[in-house]
C-alpha positions as CSV (number, residue, x, y, z in Angstrom):
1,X,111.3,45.8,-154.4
2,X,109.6,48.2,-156.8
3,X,109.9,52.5,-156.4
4,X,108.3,55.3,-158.2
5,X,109.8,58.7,-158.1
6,X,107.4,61.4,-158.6
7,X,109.3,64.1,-159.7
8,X,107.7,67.5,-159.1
9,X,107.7,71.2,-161.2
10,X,109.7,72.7,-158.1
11,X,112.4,69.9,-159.2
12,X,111.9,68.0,-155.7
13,X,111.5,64.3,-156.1
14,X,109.7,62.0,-154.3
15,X,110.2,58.1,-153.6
16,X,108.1,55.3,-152.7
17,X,109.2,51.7,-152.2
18,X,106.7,48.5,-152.5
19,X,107.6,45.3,-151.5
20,X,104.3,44.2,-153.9
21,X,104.8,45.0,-157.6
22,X,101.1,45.2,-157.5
23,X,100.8,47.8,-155.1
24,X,103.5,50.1,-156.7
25,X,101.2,49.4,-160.2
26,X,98.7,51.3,-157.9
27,X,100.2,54.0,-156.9
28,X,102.0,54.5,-160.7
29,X,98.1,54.3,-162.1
30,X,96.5,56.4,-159.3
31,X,99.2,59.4,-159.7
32,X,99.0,59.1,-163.3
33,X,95.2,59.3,-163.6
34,X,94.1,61.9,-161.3
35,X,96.8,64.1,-162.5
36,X,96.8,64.8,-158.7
37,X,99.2,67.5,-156.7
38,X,101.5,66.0,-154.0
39,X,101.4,68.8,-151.0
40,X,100.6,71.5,-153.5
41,X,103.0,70.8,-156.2
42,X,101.9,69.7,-159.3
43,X,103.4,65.9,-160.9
44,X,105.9,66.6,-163.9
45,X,107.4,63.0,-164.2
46,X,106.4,59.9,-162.6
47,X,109.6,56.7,-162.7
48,X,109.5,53.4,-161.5
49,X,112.3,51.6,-160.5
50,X,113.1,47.5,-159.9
51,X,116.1,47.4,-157.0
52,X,117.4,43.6,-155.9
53,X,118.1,45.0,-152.6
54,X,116.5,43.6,-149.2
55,X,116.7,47.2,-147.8
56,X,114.2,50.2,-148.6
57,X,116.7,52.4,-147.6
58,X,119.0,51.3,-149.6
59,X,117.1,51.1,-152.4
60,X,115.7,54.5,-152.1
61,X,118.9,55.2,-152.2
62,X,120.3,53.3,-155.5
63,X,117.3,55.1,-157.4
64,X,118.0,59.0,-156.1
65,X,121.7,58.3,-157.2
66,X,120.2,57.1,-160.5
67,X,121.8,53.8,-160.2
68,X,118.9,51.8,-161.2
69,X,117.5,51.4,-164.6
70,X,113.9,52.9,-164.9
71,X,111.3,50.4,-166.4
72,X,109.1,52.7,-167.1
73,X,109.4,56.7,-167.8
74,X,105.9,58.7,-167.8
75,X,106.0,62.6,-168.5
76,X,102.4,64.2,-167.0
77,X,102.6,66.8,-170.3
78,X,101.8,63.5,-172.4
79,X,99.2,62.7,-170.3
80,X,96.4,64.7,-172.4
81,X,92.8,64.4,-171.9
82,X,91.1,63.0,-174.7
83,X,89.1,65.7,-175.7
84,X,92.1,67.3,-176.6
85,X,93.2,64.7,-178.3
86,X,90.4,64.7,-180.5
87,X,90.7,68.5,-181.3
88,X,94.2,68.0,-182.2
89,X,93.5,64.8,-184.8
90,X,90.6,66.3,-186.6
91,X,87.2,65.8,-187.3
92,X,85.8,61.9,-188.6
93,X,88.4,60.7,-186.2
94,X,87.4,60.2,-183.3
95,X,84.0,61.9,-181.8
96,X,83.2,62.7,-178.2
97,X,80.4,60.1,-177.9
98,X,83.3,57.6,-179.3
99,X,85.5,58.7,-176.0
100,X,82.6,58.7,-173.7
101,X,81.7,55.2,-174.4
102,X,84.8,53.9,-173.7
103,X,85.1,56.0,-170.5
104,X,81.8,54.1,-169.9
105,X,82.4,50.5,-170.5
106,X,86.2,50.9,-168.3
107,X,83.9,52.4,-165.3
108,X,81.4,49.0,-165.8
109,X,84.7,46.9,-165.7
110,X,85.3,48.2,-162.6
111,X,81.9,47.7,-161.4
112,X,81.9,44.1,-162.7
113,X,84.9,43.6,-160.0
114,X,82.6,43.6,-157.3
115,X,79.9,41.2,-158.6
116,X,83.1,38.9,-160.3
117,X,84.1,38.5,-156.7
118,X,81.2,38.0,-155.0
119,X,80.9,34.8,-157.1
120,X,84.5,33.8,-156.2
121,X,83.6,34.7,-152.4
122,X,80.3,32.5,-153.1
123,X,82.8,29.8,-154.2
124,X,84.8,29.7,-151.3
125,X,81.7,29.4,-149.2
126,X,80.4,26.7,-151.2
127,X,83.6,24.9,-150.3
128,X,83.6,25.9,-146.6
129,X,79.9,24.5,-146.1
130,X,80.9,21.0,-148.6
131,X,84.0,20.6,-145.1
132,X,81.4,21.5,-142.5
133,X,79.2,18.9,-144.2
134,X,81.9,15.4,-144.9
135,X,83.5,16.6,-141.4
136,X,87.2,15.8,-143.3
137,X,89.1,18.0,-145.7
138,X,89.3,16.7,-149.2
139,X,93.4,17.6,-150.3
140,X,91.7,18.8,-153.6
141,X,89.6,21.3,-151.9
142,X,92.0,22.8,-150.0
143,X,93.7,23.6,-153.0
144,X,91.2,25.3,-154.5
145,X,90.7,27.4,-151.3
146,X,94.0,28.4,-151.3
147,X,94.3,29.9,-154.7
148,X,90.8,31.4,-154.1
149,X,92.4,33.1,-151.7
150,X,95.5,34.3,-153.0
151,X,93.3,35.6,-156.3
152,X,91.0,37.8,-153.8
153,X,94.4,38.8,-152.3
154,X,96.2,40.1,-155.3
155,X,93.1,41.7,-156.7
156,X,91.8,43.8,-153.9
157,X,94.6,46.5,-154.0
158,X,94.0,46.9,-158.1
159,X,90.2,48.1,-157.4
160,X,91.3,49.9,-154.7
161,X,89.7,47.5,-152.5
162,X,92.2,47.6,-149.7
163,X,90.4,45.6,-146.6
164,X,89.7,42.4,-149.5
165,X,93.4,42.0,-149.6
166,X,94.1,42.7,-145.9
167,X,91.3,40.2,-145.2
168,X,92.5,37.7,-147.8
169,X,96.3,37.7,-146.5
170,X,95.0,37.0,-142.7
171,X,93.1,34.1,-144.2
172,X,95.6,32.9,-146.2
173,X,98.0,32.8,-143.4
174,X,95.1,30.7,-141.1
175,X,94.8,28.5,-144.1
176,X,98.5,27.7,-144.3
177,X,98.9,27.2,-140.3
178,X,95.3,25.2,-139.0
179,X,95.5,21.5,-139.3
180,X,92.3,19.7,-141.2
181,X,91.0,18.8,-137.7
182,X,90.7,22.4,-136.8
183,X,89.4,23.7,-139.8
184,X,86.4,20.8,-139.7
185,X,85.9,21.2,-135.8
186,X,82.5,23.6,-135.2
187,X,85.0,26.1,-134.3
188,X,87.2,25.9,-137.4
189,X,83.9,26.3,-139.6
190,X,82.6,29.2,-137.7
191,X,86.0,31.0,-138.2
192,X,85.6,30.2,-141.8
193,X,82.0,31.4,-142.3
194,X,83.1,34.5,-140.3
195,X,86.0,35.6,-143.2
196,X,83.0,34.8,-146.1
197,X,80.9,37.2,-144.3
198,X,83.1,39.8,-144.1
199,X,84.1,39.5,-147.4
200,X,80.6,40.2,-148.4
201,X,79.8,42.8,-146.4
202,X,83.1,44.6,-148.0
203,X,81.4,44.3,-151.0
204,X,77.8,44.4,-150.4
205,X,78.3,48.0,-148.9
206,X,81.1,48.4,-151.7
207,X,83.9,49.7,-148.9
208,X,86.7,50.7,-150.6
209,X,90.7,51.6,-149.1
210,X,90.7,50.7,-145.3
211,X,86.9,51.4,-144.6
212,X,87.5,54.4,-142.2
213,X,85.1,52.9,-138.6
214,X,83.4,50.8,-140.7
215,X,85.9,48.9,-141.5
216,X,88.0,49.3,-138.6
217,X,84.7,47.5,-136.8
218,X,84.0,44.7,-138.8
219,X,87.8,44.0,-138.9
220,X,87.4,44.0,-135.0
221,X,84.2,41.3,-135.5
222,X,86.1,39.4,-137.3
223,X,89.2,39.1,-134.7
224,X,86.3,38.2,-131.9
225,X,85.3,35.6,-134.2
226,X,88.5,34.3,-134.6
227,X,89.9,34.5,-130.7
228,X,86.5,32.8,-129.7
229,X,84.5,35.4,-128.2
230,X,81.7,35.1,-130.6
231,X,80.7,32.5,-133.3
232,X,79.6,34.7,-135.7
233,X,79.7,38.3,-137.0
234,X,76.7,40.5,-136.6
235,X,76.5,42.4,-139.5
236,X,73.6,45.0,-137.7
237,X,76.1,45.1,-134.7
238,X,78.8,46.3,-137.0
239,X,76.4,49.1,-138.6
240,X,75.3,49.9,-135.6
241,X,78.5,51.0,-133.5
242,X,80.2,52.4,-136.8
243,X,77.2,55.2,-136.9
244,X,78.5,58.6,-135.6
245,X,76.9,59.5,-133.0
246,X,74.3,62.5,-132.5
247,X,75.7,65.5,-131.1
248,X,74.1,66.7,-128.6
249,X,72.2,70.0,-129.1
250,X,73.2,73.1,-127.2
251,X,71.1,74.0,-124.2
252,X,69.5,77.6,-124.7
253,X,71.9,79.8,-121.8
254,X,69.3,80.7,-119.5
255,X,68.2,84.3,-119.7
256,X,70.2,86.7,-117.0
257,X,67.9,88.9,-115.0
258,X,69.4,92.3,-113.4
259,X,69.7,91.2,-109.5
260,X,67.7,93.2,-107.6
261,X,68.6,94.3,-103.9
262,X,65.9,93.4,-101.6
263,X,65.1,96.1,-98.8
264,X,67.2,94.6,-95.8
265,X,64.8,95.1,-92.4
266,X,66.5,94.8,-89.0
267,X,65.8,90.8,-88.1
268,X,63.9,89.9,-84.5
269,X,66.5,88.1,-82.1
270,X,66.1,84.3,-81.8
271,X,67.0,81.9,-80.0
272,X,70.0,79.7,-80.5
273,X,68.7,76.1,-81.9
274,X,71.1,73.3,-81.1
275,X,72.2,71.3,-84.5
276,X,71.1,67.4,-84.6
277,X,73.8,65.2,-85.1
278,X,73.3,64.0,-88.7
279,X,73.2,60.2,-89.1
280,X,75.8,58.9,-91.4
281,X,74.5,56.5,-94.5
282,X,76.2,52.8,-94.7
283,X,77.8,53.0,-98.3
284,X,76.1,50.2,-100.1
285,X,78.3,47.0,-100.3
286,X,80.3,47.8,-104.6
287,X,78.6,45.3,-107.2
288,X,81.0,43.0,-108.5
289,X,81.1,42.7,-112.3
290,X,79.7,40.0,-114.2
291,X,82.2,37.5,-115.9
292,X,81.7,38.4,-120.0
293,X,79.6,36.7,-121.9
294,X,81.5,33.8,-124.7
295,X,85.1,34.4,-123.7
296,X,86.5,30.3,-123.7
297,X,89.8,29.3,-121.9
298,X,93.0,30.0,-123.4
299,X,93.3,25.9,-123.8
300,X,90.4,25.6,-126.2
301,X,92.0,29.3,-128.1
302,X,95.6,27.2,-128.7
303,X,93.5,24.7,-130.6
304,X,93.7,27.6,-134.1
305,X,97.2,27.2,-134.7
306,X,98.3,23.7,-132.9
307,X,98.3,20.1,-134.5
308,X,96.9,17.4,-131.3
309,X,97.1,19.5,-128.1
310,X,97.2,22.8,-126.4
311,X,101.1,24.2,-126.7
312,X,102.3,25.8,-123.6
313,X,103.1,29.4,-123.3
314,X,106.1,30.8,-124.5
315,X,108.9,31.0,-122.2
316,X,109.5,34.6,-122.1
317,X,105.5,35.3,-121.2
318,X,105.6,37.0,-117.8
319,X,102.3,38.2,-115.4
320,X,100.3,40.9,-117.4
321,X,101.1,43.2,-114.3
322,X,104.9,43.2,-114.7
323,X,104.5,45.8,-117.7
324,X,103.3,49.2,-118.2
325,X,103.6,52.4,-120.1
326,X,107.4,53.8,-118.2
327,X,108.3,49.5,-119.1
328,X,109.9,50.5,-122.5
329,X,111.4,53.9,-121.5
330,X,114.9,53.9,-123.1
331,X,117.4,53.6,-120.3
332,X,121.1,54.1,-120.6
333,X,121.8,50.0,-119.0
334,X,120.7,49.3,-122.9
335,X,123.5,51.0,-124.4
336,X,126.2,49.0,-126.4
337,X,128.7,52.0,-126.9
338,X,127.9,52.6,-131.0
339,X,125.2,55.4,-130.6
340,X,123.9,54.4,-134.2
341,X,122.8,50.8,-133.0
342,X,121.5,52.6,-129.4
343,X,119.3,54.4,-131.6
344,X,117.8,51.5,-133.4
345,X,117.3,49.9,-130.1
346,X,115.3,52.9,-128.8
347,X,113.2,52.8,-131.7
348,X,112.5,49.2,-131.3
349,X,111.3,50.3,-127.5
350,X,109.3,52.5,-128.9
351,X,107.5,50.7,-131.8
352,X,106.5,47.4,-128.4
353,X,105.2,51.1,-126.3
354,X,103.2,51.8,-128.7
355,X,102.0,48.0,-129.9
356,X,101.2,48.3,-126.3
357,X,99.2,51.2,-125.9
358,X,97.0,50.2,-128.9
359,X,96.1,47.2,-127.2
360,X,95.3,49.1,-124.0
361,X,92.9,51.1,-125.9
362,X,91.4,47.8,-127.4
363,X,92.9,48.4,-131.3
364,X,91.8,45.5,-133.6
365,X,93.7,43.5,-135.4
366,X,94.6,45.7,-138.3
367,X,96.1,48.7,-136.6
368,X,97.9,45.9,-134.5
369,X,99.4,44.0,-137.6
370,X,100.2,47.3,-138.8
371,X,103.0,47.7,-135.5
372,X,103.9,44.4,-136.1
373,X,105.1,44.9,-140.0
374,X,106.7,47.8,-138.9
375,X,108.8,46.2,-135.5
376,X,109.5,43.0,-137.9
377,X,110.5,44.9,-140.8
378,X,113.0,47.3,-139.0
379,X,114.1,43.9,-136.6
380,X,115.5,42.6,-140.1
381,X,116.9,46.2,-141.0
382,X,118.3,46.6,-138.0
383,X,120.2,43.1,-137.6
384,X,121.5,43.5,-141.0
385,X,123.4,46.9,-140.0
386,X,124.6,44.9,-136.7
387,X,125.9,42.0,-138.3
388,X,127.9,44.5,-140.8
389,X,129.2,46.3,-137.5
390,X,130.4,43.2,-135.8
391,X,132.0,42.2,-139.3
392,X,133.6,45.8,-139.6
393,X,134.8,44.8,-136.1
394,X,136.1,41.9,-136.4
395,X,134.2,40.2,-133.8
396,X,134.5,36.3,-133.4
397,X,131.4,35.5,-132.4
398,X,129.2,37.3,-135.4
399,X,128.6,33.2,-136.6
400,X,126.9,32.5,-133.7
401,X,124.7,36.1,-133.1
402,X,123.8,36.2,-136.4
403,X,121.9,32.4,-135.5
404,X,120.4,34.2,-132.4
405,X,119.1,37.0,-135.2
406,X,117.7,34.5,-137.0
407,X,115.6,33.2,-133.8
408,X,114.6,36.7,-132.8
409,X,112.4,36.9,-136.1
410,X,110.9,33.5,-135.9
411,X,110.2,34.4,-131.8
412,X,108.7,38.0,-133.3
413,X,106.8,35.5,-135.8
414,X,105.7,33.4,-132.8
415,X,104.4,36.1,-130.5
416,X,102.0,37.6,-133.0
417,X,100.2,34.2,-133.3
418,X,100.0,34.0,-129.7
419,X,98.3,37.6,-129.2
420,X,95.8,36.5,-131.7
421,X,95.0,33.1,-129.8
422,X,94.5,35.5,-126.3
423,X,91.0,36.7,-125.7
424,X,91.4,37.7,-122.3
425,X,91.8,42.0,-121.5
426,X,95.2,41.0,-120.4
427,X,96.7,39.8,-123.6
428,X,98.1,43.0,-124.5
429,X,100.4,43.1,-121.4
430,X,101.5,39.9,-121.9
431,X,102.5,40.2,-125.0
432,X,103.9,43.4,-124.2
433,X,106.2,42.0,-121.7
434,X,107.1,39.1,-123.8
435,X,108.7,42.2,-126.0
436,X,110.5,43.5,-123.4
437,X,112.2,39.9,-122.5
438,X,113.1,39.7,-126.2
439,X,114.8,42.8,-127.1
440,X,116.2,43.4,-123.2
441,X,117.4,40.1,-122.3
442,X,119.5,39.8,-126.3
443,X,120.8,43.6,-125.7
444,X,122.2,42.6,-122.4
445,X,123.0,39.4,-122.7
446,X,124.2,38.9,-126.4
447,X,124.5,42.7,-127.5
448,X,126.9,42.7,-124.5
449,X,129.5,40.9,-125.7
450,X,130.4,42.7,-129.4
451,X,131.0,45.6,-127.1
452,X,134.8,45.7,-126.2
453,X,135.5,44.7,-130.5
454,X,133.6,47.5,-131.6
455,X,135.1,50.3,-129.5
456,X,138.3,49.8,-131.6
457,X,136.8,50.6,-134.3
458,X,134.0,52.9,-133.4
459,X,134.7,55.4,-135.8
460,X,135.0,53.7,-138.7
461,X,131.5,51.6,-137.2
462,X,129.5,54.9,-137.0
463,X,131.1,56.4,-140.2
464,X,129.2,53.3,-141.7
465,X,126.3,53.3,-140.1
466,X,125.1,56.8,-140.5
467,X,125.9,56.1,-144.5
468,X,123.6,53.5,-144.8
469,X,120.8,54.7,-141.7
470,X,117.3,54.0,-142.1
471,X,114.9,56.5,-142.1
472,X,112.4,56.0,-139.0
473,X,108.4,56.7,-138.2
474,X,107.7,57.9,-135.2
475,X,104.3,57.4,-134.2
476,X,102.5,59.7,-132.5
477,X,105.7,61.4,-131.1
478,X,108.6,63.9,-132.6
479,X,112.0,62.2,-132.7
C-alpha cells in the first residue's frame, strides 16, 4: 500500500493510505498543485510512503513511527509559482507569454483526455456490436475488451474522472465472470451497450469525481440495466430526475383585518328541529397496484453470472420478512469474552444495518459497493487480529477456523453477486438477512469455541489487541 503524510505548519501530520498507487499519485498531485489548506491549516510538507503490510492500520502506523523509507519528499516553500520564478532568474530567460503557453498546452492535454477516450469507448463499442453481430465471441476480441477496460480503469482517477474508473472496475468484474453465451445472448448485449452509454454520457457532459445526482442516477440506470428491469439507459430520463426541483414560491400571508364585534340583538325563540340521521358512505373497494413494468424472474437474472443453468439460492438466504432495522442491534448472546473482538463484531452489525437501510431507501449500486468495500475490508482486518488472538491463546483449533475465515470472504464475495442479480423490492432484506446468518451463526457457533483458551490469557489478548486496533467509520452515527 502507498501513504502520504501531509505535514502541516501547526506541526500536526496527516496520513492517507491507497491500496492503488495511482490513486495516492492523485492525491500527492492534487495537494501539491492547489497549494490547498487541510481544515484551515496551511500544507508545509507533503511524504509518500510504500508499506508491505496487508493492514492500513498498521501501516499508518509504520510511517508515523518513521519506520518506512519515504520515496518521495516535497517541501510546499519550493513549490513557487512561476512568475516568481521568472523574477528571480532574470530577464531573456524565461518571459511570461513563455509560462503561459505551457500552462496552455498542459490544460489542452487534459482536454484531449476526454476525446482520447471517447475513441477508446468508440472501440469497445465497435467490438460489442462485431459479438452482437457473429452471435459467438472471438477469444481475440475478448482480449482486447479486457485491456480496453483495464486502460479506462487506470486512467479515470488521473483526470479526476472518478465514475470512468468506478464504471470500468464493475465492467471489468462482469467481463471476468459472464460466460461467452451470456455475453452474446440479447440480454448480454444490452448490458454491454448499457456500460458504452454510460461511459459516454460521463464524458459527453464531462462529469468529473463521483457526479454528485447526476451521477448517482445514471449509476442507478445502469444497475436497472444490468438486473433486467430495462434494456437500455434513457439518457433524457437520467437528465430529467437529476434536475433540482423548483421550489415552490411562498404564498403572500393573507392580510389580517381588525375583527370587529357585531351588535349582538336578543334572538326570536325557535322551535327545536330534530337532526336527520346522516347516511353513512360505503368506503370505495382500495385499488390494488399494478405489477411493474420489465421486472423478469429471478431465474432468467441468474443467467449474468452462471455457466448452463439457473444456480440455486444460497443457503443462508432466509424470507425478506425475517429482517428489519432492531435485526442487527448488538446483543450481549454475541459476546466471546475479549471486549476488543466484541467490538469488531458490533461494528460488523453495524456496517450489514446500514448496507441495509441503503437498500431500504433504494441506494444504487455505488453507495452499495461502497458498504460492501468497507464490511469486506474490515472482515479481513478483523480475522487477522482473531487468528493472532487464538495463536496468543494457544487454541488447537486456529487450523481449522482460520479455513472457515477463508470461506466467510468468498461467502461475503458471493452475496454481493447475488444482490446484484435480485430485481425484486425485497432484495435488500434478503441479502440483509443472509448477513445476519453469516456473521451470527460463525460467532456462535465457531467464535464459541476459542472462548474458554482465551480467557487464560485475556490480558495479555487485549494488551495486544488495543496495540494493533483499527481505527473505525461510523456512518451516520457517534461511536
Amino acid at each position: 500500500m502507498f501513504i502520504v503524510a501531509v505535514l502541516k505548519n501547526s506541526g500536526q501530520k496527516n496520513f492517507e493510505a491507497f491500496w492503488n498507487k495511482q490513486e495516492a499519485a492523485t492525491f500527492w498531485s492534487n495537494i501539491i498543485s492547489s497549494r490547498r489548506k487541510l481544515e484551515g491549516d496551511a500544507v508545509r510538507e507533503v511524504v509518500l510512503y510504500e508499506s508491505e503490510t496487508s493492514s492500513i492500520e498498521h501501516g499508518i502506523k509504520e510511517a508515523r513511527q518513521n519506520r518506512l523509507q519515504p520515496i518521495k519528499t516535497h517541501k510546499m516553500n519550493e513549490n513557487v509559482p512561476f512568475y516568481e520564478k521568472i523574477k528571480r532568474t532574470g530577464p531573456g530567460c524565461v518571459t511570461p507569454e513563455t509560462i503561459m503557453e505551457a500552462e496552455r498546452q498542459i490544460k489542452a492535454e487534459g482536454a484531449r483526455f476526454v476525446e482520447v477516450t471517447k475513441e477508446t469507448v468508440q472501440s469497445f463499442q465497435k467490438k460489442v456490436e462485431a459479438l452482437a453481430s457473429a452471435k459467438e465471441v472471438h477469444p481475440h476480441h475478448k482480449v482486447v475488451m479486457d485491456e480496453i477496460c483495464y486502460n479506462l480503469k487506470a486512467q479515470g482517477g488521473g483526470y479526476s474522472y472518478t465514475l470512468i474508473t468506478f464504471v470500468a472496475g464493475h465492467l471489468e468484474k462482469y467481463l471476468k465472470r459472464a460466460q461467452d453465451e451470456d455475453m452474446v445472448s440479447e440480454r448480454g448485449v444490452n448490458i454491454l451497450r448499457a456500460y458504452v452509454t454510460t461511459f459516454e454520457f460521463i464524458l459527453n457532459n464531462r462529469i468529473t469525481g463521483t457526479g454528485g445526482d447526476l451521477g448517482r442516477t445514471l449509476i442507478k440506470k445502469l444497475d436497472e440495466v444490468i438486473k433486467g428491469v430495462n434494456a437500455d439507459i434513457d439518457v433524457a430520463a437520467v437528465r430529467a430526475a437529476a434536475k433540482p426541483k423548483p421550489k415552490p414560491k411562498p404564498q403572500p400571508k393573507p392580510e389580517v383585518k381588525p375583527e370587529v364585534k357585531p351588535e349582538v340583538k336578543p334572538t326570536p325563540e325557535v322551535a327545536p328541529t330534530v337532526e336527520k340521521p346522516i347516511e353513512e358512505e360505503m368506503p370505495a373497494a382500495p385499488v390494488q397496484p399494478k405489477p411493474e413494468p420489465g421486472v423478469i424472474s429471478q431465474e432468467s437474472l441468474a443467467e449474468l453470472f452462471e455457466q448452463k443453468k439457473a444456480e440455486p439460492e444460497p443457503e443462508n438466504a432466509g424470507k425478506a420478512n425475517e429482517v428489519n432495522e432492531k435485526t442487527f442491534d448488538w446483543s450481549e448472546k454475541y459476546s466471546v469474552g475479549i471486549p476488543e473482538l466484541d467490538e469488531d463484531h458490533r461494528y460488523l452489525f453495524h456496517l450489514m444495518k446500514h448496507f441495509y437501510l441503503t437498500s431500504e431507501r433504494d441506494g444504487g449500486l455505488y453507495e452499495v459497493d461502497i458498504i460492501f468495500s468497507i464490511l469486506k475490508a474490515f472482515a479481513r482486518v478483523h480475522f487477522g487480529r482473531e487468528e493472532a488472538a487464538m495463536a496468543i491463546a494457544g487454541y488447537d483449533k486456529t487450523v481449522e477456523h482460520v479455513k472457515q475465515h477463508e470461506k466467510l470472504m468468498v461467502e461475503l464475495e458471493e452475496m454481493r453477486d447475488y444482490y446484484v442479480m435480485l430485481t425484486d423490492e425485497e432484495a435488500g432484506k434478503k441479502v440483509s438477512n443472509m448477513f445476519v446468518k453469516w456473521l451470527s451463526g460463525h460467532i456462535q457457533e465457531e467464535d464459541s469455541g476459542y472462548q474458554n483458551s482465551m480467557q487464560a490469557k485475556s490480558e495479555k489478548i487485549s494488551s495486544f489487541l488495543q496495540e494493533m486496533d483499527m481505527p473505525k467509520a461510523w456512518i451516520g452515527e457517534e461511536e
